[in-house]
Backbone bond lengths (Angstrom), bond angles and torsions (degrees), N, CA, C in turn:
res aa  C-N    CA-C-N  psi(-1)  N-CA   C-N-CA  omega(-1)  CA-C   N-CA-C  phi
1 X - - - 1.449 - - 1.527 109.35 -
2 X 1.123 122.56 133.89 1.507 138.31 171.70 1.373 117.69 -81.94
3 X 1.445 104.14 138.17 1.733 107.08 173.52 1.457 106.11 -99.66
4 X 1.705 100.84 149.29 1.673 103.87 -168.62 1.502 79.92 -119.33
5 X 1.269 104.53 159.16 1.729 128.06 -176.68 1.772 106.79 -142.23
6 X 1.080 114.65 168.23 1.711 128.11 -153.35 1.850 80.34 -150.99
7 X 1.540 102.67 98.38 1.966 83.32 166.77 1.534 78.33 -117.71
8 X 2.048 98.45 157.40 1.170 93.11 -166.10 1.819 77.13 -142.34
9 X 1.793 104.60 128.34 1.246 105.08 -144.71 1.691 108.95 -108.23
10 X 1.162 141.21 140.62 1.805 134.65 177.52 1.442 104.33 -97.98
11 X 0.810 135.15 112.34 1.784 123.56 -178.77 1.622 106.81 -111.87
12 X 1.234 120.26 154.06 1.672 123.69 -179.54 1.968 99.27 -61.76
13 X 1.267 105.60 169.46 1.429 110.60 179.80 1.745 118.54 -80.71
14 X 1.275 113.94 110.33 1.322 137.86 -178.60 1.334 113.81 113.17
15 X 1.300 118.31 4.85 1.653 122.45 178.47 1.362 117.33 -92.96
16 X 1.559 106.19 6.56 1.789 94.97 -157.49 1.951 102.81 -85.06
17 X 0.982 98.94 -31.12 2.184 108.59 -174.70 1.802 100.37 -75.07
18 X 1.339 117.53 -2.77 1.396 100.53 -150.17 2.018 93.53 -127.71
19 X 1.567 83.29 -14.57 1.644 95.64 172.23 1.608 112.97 -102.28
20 X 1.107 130.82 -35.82 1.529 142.29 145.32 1.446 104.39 -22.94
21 X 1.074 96.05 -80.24 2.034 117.55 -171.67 1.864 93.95 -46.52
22 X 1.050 112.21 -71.65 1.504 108.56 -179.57 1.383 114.77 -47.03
23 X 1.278 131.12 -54.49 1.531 125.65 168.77 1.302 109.61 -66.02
24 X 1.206 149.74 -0.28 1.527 140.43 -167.71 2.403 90.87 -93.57
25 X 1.137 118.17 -32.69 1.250 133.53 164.70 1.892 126.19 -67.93
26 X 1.428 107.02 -16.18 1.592 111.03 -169.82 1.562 90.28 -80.45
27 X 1.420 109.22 151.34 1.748 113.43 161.92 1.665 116.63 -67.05
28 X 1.160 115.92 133.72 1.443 104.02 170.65 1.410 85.85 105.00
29 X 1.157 149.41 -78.44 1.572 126.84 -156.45 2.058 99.75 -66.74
30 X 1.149 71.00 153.49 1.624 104.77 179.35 1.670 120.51 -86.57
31 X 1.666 102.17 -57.71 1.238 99.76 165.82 1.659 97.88 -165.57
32 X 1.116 87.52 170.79 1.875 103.67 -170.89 1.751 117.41 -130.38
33 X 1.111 107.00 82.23 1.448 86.68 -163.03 2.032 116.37 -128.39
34 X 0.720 99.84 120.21 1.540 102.59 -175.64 1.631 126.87 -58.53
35 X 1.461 102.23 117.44 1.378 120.79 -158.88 1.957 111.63 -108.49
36 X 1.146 106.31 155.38 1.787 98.79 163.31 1.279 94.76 -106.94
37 X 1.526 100.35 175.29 1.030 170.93 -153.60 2.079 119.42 46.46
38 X 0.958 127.18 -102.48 1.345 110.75 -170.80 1.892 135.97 -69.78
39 X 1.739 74.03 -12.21 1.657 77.14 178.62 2.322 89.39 -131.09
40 X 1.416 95.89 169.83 1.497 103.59 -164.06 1.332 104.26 -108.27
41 X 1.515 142.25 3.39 1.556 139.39 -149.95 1.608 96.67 176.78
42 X 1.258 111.45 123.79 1.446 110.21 178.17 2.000 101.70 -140.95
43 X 1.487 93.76 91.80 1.407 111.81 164.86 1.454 138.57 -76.75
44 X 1.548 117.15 125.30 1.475 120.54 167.41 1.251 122.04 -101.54
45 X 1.485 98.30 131.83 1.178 116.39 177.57 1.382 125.68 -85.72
46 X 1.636 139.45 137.80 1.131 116.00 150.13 1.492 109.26 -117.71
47 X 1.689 139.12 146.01 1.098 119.39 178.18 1.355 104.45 -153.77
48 X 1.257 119.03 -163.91 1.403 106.44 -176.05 1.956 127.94 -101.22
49 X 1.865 95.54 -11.01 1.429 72.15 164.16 2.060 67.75 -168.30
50 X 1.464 103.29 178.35 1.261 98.30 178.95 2.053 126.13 -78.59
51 X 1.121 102.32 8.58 1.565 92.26 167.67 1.983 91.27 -98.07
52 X 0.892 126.16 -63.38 1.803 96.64 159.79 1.318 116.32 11.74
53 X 1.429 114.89 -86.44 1.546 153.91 -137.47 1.541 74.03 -73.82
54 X 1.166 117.03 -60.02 1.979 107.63 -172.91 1.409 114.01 -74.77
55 X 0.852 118.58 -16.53 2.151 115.60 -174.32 1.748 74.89 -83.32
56 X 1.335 129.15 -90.80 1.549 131.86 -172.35 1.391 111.54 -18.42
57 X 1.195 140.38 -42.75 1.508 159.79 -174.30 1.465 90.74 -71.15
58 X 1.035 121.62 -73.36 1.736 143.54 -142.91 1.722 107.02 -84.07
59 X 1.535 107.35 -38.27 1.732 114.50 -170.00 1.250 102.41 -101.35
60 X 1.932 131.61 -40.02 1.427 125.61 -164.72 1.483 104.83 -107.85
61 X 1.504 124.48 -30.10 1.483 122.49 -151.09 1.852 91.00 -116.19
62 X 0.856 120.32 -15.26 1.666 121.57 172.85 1.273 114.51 -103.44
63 X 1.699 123.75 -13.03 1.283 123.64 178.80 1.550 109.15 -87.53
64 X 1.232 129.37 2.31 1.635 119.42 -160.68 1.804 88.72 -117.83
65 X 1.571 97.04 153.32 0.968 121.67 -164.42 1.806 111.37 -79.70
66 X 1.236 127.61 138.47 1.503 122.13 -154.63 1.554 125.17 61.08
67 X 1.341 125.34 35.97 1.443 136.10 138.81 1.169 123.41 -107.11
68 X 1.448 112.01 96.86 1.415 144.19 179.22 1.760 92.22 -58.58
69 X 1.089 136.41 -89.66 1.571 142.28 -139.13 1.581 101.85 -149.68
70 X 1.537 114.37 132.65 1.134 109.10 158.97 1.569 117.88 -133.08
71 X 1.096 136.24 169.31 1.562 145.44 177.55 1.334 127.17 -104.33
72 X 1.043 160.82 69.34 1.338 150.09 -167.01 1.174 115.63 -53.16
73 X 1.241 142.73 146.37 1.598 153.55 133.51 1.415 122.05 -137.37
74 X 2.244 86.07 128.96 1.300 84.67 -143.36 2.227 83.54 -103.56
75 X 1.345 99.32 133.96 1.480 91.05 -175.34 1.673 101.90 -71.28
76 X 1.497 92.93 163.07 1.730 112.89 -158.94 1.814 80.30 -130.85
77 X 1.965 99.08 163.51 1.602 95.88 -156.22 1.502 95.06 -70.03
78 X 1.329 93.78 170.56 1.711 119.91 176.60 1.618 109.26 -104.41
């Protein structure tokens, strides 16, 4: 069974279309898509268990340039 995650992303000003677009290409995200109001990029994850969910967070979505802050939520069953 796979863990799904909700990162919900702040990026510096002019980074938000160009950091989307780059995560819409990483393995493991689902989708990347640019949202209003407090945060600018709200990514799904699918992966295989939650330390996954943190190397993916930590190596692809914290390494790019103009991501100020992000949040994790990790969905719980339905």
């Amino acid at each position: 069974m796979s863990t799904k995650a909700f990162i919900f992303i702040e990026t510096s000003v002019g980074k938000t279309r160009e950091i989307a677009n780059t995560l819409k290409g990483v393995n493991g995200i689902q989708s990347a898509d640019l949202v209003t109001g407090p945060y600018d990029v709200i990514v799904v994850i699918e992966a295989e268990d939650i330390n996954a969910v943190g190397r993916l967070v930590e190596q692809r979505i914290h390494a790019l340039s103009g991501v100020m802050r992000t949040v994790t939520c990790v969905a719980i069953g339905t």
